[in-house]
C-alpha positions in Angstrom: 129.2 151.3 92.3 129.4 153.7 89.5 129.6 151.0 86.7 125.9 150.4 88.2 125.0 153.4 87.9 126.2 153.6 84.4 124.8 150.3 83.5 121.1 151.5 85.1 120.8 154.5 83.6 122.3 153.0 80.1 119.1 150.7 80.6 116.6 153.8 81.1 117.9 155.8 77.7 116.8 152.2 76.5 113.2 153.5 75.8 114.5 156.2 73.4 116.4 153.4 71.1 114.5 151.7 68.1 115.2 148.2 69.5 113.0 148.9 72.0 110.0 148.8 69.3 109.3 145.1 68.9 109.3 144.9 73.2 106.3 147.8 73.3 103.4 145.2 71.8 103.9 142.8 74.2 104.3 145.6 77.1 100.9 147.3 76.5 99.2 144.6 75.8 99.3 143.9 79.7 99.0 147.7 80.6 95.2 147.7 81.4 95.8 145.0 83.8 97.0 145.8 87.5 100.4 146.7 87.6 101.8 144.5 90.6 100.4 141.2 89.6 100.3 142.0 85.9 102.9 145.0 84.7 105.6 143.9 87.3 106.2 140.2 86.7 106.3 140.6 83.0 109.3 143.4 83.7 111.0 141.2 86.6 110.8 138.3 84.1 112.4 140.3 81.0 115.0 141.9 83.0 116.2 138.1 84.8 116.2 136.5 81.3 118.1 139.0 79.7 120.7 138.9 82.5 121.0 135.1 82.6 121.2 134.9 78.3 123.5 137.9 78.1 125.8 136.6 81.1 125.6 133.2 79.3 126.8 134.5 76.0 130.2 136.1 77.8 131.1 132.4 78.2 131.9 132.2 74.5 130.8 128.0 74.2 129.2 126.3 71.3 126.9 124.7 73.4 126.2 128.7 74.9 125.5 130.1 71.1 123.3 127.3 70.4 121.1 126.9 73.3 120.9 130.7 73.4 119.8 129.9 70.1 117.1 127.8 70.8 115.7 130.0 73.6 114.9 132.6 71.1 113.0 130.4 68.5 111.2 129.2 72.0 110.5 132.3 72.7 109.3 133.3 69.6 106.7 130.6 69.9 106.0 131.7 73.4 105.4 135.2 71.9 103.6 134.6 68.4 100.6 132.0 70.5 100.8 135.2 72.7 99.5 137.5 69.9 97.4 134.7 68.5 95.9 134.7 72.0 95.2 138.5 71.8 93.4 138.4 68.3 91.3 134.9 69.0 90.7 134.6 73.0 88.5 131.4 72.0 91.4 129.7 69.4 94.1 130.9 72.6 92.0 128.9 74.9 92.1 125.4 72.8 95.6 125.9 71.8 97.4 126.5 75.2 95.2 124.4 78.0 98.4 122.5 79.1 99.8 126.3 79.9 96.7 126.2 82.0 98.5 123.9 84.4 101.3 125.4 85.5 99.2 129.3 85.7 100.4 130.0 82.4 97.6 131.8 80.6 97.4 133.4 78.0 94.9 136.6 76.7 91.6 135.1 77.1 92.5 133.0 80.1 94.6 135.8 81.9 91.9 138.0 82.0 89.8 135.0 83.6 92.3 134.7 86.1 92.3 138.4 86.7 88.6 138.6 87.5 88.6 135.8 89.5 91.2 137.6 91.8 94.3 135.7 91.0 96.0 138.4 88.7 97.6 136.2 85.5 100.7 136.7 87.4 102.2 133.1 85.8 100.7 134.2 82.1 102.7 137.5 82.9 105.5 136.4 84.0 106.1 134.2 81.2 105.6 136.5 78.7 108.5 138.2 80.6 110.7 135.4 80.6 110.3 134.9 76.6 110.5 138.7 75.8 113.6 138.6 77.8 114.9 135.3 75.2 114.3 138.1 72.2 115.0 141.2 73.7 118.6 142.8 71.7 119.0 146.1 73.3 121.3 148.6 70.7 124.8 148.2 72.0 125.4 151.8 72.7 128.5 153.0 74.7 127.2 152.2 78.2 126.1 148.6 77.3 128.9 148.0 75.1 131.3 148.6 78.1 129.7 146.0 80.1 129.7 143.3 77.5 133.2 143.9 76.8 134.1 143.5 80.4 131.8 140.3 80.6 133.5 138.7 77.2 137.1 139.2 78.8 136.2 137.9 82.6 133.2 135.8 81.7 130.4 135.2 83.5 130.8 136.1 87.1 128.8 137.7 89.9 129.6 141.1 89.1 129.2 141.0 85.2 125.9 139.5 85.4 124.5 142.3 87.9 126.1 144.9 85.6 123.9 143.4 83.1 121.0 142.9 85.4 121.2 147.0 86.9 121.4 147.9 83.0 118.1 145.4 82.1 116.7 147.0 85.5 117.3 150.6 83.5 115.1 149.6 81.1 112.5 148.1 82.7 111.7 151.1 85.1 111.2 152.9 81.6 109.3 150.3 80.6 107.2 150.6 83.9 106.5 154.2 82.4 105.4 153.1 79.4 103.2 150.7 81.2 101.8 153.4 83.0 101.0 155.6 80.5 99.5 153.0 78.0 97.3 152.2 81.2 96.3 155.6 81.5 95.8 156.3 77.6 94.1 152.0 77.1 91.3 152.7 80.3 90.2 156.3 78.1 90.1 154.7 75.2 87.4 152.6 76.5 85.6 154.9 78.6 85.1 156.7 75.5 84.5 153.9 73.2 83.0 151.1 74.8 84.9 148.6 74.2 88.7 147.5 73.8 88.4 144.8 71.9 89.7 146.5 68.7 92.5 147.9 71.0 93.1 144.0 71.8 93.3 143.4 68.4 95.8 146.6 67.1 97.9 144.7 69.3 97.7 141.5 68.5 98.7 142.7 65.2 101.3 144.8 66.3 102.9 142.1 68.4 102.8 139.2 65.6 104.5 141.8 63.5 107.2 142.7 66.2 107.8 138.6 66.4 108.6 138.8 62.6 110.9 141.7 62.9 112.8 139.7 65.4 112.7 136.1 63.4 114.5 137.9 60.4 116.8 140.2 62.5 115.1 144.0 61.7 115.3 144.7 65.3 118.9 144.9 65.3 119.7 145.7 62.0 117.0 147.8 60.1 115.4 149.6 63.1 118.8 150.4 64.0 119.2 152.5 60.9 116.0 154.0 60.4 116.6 155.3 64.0 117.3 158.9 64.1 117.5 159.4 67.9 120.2 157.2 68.9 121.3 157.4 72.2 124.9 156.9 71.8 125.4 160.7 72.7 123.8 160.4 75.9 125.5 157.6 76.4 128.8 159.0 76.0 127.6 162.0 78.3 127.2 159.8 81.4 130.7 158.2 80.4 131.9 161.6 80.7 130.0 163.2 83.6 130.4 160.8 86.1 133.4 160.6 88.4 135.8 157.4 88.6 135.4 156.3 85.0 137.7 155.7 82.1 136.6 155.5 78.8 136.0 152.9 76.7 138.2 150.2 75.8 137.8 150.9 71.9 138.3 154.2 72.1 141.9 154.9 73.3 144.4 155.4 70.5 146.6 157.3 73.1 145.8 157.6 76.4 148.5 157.9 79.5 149.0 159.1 83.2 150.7 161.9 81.5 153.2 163.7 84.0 156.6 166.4 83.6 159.1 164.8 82.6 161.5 163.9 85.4 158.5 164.8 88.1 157.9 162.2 91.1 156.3 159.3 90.0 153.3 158.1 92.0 153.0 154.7 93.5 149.8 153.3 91.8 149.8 149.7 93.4 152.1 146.6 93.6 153.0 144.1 90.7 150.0 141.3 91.1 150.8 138.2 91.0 151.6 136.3 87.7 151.2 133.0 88.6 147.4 133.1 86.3 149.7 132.5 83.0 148.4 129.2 81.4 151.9 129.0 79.4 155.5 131.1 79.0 157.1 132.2 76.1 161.3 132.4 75.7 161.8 132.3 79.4 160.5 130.0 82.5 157.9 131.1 84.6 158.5 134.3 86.2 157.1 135.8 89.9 156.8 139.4 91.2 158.7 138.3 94.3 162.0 136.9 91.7 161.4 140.3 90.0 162.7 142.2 92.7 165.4 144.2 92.3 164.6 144.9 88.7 162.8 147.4 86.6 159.6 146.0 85.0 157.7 146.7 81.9 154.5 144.9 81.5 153.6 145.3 77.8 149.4 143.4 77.4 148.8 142.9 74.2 147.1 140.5 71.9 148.9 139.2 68.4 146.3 140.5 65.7 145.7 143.5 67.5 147.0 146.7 64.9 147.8 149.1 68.2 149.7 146.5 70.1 151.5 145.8 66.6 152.2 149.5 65.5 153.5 149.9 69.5 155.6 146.1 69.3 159.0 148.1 67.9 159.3 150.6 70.7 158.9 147.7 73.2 161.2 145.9 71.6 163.8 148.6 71.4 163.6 149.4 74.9 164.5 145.8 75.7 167.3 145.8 73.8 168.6 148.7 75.0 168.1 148.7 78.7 167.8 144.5 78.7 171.7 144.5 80.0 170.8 147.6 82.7 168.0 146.3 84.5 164.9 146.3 82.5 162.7 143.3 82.2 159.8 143.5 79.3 157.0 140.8 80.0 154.7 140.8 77.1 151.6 140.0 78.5 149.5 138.1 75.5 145.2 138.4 76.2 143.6 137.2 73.4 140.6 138.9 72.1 139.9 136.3 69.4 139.2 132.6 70.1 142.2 132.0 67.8 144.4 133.7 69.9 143.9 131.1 72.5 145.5 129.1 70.7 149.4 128.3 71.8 150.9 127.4 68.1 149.5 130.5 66.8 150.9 132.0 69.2 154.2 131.0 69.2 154.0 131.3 65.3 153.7 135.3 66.0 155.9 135.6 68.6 159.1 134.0 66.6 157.7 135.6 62.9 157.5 139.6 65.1 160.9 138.8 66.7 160.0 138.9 70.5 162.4 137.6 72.5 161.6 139.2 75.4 159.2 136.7 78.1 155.8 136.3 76.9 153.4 135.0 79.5 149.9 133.6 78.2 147.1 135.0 79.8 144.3 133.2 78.3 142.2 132.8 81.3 143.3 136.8 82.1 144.0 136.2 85.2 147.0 138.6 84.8 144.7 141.1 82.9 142.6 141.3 86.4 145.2 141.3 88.6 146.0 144.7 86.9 142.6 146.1 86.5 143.4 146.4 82.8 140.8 147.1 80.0 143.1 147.7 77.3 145.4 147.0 74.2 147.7 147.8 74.4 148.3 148.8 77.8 151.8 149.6 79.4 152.9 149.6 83.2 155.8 150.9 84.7 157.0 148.9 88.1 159.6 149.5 90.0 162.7 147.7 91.3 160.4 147.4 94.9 158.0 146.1 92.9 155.4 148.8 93.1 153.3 150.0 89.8 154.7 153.7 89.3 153.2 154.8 85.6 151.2 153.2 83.3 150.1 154.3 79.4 147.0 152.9 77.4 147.2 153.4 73.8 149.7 154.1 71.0 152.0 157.2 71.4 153.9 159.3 74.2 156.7 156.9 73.4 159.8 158.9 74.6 157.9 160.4 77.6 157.6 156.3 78.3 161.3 156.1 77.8 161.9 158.9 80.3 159.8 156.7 83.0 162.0 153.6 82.1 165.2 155.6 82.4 163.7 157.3 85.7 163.0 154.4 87.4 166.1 152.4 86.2 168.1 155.3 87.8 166.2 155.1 91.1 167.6 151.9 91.2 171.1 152.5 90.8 171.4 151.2 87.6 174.0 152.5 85.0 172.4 153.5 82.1 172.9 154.2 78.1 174.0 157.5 76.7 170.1 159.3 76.3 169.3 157.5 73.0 169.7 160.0 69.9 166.3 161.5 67.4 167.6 159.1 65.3 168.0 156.2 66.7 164.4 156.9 68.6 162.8 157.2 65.4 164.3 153.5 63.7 161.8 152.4 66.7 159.4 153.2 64.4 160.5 151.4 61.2 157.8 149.0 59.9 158.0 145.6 59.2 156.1 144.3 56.4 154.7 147.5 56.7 152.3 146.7 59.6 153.9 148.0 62.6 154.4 151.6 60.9 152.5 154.5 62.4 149.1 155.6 61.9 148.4 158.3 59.9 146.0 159.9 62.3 145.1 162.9 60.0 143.4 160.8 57.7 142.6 158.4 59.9 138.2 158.9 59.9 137.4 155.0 60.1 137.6 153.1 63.2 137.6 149.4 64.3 134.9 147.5 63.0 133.9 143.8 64.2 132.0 141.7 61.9 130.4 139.1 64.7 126.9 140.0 65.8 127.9 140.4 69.6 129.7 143.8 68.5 128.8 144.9 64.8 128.2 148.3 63.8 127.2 150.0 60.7 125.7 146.8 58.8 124.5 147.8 55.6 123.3 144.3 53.6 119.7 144.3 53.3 117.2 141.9 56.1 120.5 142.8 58.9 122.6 140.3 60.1 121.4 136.6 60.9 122.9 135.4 63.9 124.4 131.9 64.5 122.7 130.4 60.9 123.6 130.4 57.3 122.1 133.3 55.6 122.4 134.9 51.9 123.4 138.6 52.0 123.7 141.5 49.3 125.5 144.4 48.8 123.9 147.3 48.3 124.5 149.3 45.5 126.1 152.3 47.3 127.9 152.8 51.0 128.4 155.7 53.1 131.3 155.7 55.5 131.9 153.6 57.2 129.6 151.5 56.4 130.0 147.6 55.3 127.9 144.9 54.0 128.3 141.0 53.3 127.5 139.2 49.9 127.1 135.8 49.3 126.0 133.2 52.0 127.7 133.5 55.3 127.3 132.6 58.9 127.7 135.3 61.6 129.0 133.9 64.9 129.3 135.8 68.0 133.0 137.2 67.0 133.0 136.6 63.2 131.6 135.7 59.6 132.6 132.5 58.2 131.5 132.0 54.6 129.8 129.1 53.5 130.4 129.1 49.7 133.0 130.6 47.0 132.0 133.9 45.4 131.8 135.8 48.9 132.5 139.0 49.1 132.9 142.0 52.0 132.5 145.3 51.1 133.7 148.8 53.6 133.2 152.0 52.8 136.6 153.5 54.3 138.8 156.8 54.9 142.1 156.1 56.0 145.6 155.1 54.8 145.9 151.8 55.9 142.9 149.5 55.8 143.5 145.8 57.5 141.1 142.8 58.2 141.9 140.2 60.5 140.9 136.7 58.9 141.5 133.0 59.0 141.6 129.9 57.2 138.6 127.3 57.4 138.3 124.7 60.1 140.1 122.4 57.8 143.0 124.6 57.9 143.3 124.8 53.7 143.9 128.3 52.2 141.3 130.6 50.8 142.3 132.5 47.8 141.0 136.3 47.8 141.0 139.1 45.6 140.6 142.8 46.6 139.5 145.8 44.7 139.6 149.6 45.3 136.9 151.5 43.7 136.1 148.7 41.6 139.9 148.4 40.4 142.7 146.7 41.1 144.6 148.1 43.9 148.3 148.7 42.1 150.2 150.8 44.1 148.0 150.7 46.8 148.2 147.4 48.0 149.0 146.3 51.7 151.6 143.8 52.0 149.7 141.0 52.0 148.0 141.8 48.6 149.6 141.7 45.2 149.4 144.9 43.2 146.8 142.9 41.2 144.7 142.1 44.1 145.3 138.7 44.8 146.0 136.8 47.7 145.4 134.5 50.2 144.6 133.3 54.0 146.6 130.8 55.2 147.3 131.8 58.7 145.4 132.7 61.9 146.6 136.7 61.9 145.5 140.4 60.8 146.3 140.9 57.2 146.8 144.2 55.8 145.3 144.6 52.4 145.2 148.2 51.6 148.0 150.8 52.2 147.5 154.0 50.1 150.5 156.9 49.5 149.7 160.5 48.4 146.5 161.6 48.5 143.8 160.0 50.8 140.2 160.2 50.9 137.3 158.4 50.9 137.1 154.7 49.3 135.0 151.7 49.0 136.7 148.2 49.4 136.1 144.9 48.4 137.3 141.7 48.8 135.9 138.4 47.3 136.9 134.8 48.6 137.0 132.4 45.9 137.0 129.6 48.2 134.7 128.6 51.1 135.3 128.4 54.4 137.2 131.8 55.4 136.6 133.2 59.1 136.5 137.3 59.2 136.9 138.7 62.4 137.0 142.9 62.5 138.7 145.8 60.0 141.2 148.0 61.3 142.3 151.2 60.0 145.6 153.1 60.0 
């Protein structure tokens, strides 16, 4: 009930967002018309579409991406004959008389129907339906949180009315809007005479909202030019309203935080794990064969740089307490379509030395059983099988000990001497420098995916293209935490894959540690890279998968970390240029 909420009221703050813009043509160009058989269908229409094509997308397909696709160039048809329609009522009428047919008319025609008493509801409705096709709302906080859930469950019954109460949200604000243009159109020709020239302002206005969204400036140069974003409200309803957690992306550390050695609550019972798709190192394991044991449930996903940086304390506790009662399950939920993939997989799993039971979530069924919205994410069960403690995040690690040991002695298990400062801290130790611990004081640039669904910050000139081959530029100069694409690429739904040598990814960064997660081509062959800091080699501060002369290359399915900096850190621009085609980049992470 309060995810409705959230999601409705998300939808409202729509009106204040610059996505908004290219919608308003079309909107009050029907707001001298009657509002029930006019104002009303065009909202219900816009608000089912966009439901239905934002539930679709959560499925992830091909097929999905490219009949969403074609909806939109539909729709743009739909919407430009529209604004034809309101600049030439006569050419309107000779161009859409099959529309006639099925109550579909347009301008002219509409207004017809209105005076004859049967309202254009059809026309209006339509026009609905198609701005619903186009409509790309800004993914603030509130909206963002429901696509995330949808992308991870897919589309179900409840992720598709999230999506409808938030499209609901913005058409009650758009019912305002109606309103008021009713109001402010009906003056206009009181005091005029005629609205003709009105009909006409809009017409313009609408065919030049159709070409903002044909080249992508209503998601990507509005967005910028925007100076009331409503991210900050957003976050404020996040905040205010009882029974929610916040976001997925932005817990570095979060945990059920409690004394040590205090009473542990009983949160809930172990669910079932019999959703795995595949097990790792062990065979299939139950909650009922668990019994008796002490059970850490460790869900994370293999190029994920929180679930990597947390891997060595989760391996130490197995090893340590593995002989006294504990069982780690590694839960792996991919967040990348890669990651579905078993070989990969099992490539990660053997090269991070897990030997602890891995159980493959990939249709996370496990990940729902637990109510889980995170990566990492850390429960704590009991040797009655009952959920006592639970830790999103990085850090709190020997308070997370204390809970192991806790629940190990409930049990009646012997345990290890208390493990030394020493021995805690070789937890710690990075390998191939990837799983060592964020530098949080310099740490001022956050995760950053480069697929349209969640992008942020996009800097190249025209936006991003979605789903087609596209040239982009870099521009000359980046402020933080911005990025930008050069060369010609094609940006899917959860990455960029470039289509020809010579492109290049530039990120305007402030951190130690900067990594991007990346894979080879569809043909599997490697893609050589080189990176540059400021313009220069990166020396001695190249990650471990760069040479100290920039160069390297993608051969694996896997985050790659390309830019660790000692001493002094402050603000940077990166680049990296591909000098083969093919390369698939998913999202930078910083450390």
């Amino acid at each position: 009930m309060f995810l409705l909420v959230l999601a409705y009221l998300g939808g409202v703050l729509t009106i204040l967002s610059p996505c908004i813009l290219p919608v308003l043509p079309f909107v009050f160009a029907r707001s001298d018309r009657p509002f029930l058989r006019s104002g009303l269908p065009l909202l219900i229409g816009m608000a089912l579409m966009f439901a239905v094509v934002a539930s679709l997308a959560a499925v992830g397909s091909q097929w999905v991406a490219q009949a969403n696709q074609i909806g939109r160039w539909i729709a743009l048809v739909v919407m430009a004959l529209f604004a034809l329609a309101l600049l030439w009522p006569a050419l309107a009428n000779r161009l859409l008389s099959p529309f006639q047919r099925l109550g579909a008319r347009l301008s002219a025609s509409a207004d017809a129907a209105t005076d004859a008493g049967r309202g254009g509801v059809g026309t209006s409705l339509l026009i609905g339906v198609a701005t619903g096709l186009l409509w790309a709302p800004c993914a603030g906080p509130i909206l963002g949180l429901i696509l995330t859930g949808a992308a991870l469950q897919g589309a179900s019954v409840g992720t598709s009315g999230l999506l409808l109460a938030y499209a609901l949200g913005a058409a009650t604000s758009l019912a305002l809007a109606i309103w008021i243009g009713g109001r402010v159109f009906n003056a206009l020709k009181q005091r005029l005479g005629t609205g003709e020239w009105i009909r006409r302002a809009l017409g313009v206005a609408a065919l030049l909202a159709v070409v903002a969204i044909a080249m992508g400036w209503d998601t990507g140069v509005l967005t910028r030019l925007s100076s009331m974003s409503t991210s900050r409200l957003e976050q404020g309803l996040l905040d205010a309203l009882p029974g929610q957690e916040p976001a997925a992306g932005s817990a570095m550390m979060m945990a059920a935080n409690a004394p040590a050695g205090a009473p542990l609550p009983v949160e809930g019972t172990l669910p079932s794990l019999a959703g795995a798709t595949d097990w790792l190192n062990s065979p299939p394991l139950t909650a009922e064969g668990l019994r008796g044991k002490v059970v850490l449930v460790d869900f994370w996903t293999y190029s994920c740089i929180n679930c990597l940086r947390a891997l060595p304390y989760v391996r130490e506790w197995q090893q340590r307490y593995g002989d006294h009662g504990l069982v780690v399950i590694g839960v792996h939920a991919p967040e990348f379509a890669f990651e579905r993939n078993l070989g990969n997989v099992q490539r990660a799993v053997k090269d991070l030395k897990i030997t602890y039971p891995v159980a493959i979530d990939n249709d996370f069924a496990i990940w729902r059983g637990f109510n889980n919205r995170y990566w990492p994410a850390h429960y704590f069960i009991d040797a009655e099988g009952r959920i006592r403690a639970h830790h999103f995040g990085e850090g709190n690690y020997a308070q997370s000990e204390q809970i192991i040991r806790q629940l190990l002695r409930e049990a009646g298990h012997a345990l290890p001497d208390e493990p030394a400062q020493a021995m805690a801290m070789q937890a710690g130790a990075p390998r191939d420098g990837v799983e060592l611990q964020a530098d949080m004081r310099n740490l001022k640039s956050p995760e950053t995916y480069l697929g349209h669904a969640r992008a942020e910050n996009f800097a190249s000139p025209g936006g991003q293209r979605n789903d087609q081959p596209a040239d982009y530029t870099v521009p000359t100069t980046l402020t933080l935490n911005q990025w930008a694409l050069g060369g010609r690429w094609t940006v899917g739904n959860e990455d960029a894959q470039l289509q020809q040598a010579g492109g290049r990814i530039a990120y305007r960064f402030h951190a130690r540690d900067l990594h991007l997660v990346l894979a080879p081509g569809a043909d599997g062959k490697p893609v050589r890279f080189r990176v540059r800091i400021d313009g220069q080699a990166p020396g001695a501060a190249a990650g471990g998968d760069v040479a100290p002369d920039g160069s390297g290359t993608v051969d694996e399915h896997r985050l790659y970390q390309l830019i660790r900096q000692s001493g002094e850190v402050g603000e940077r621009t990166f680049e990296i240029e591909f000098l083969d085609p093919g390369v698939h980049a998913y999202a930078f992470t910083f450390g």
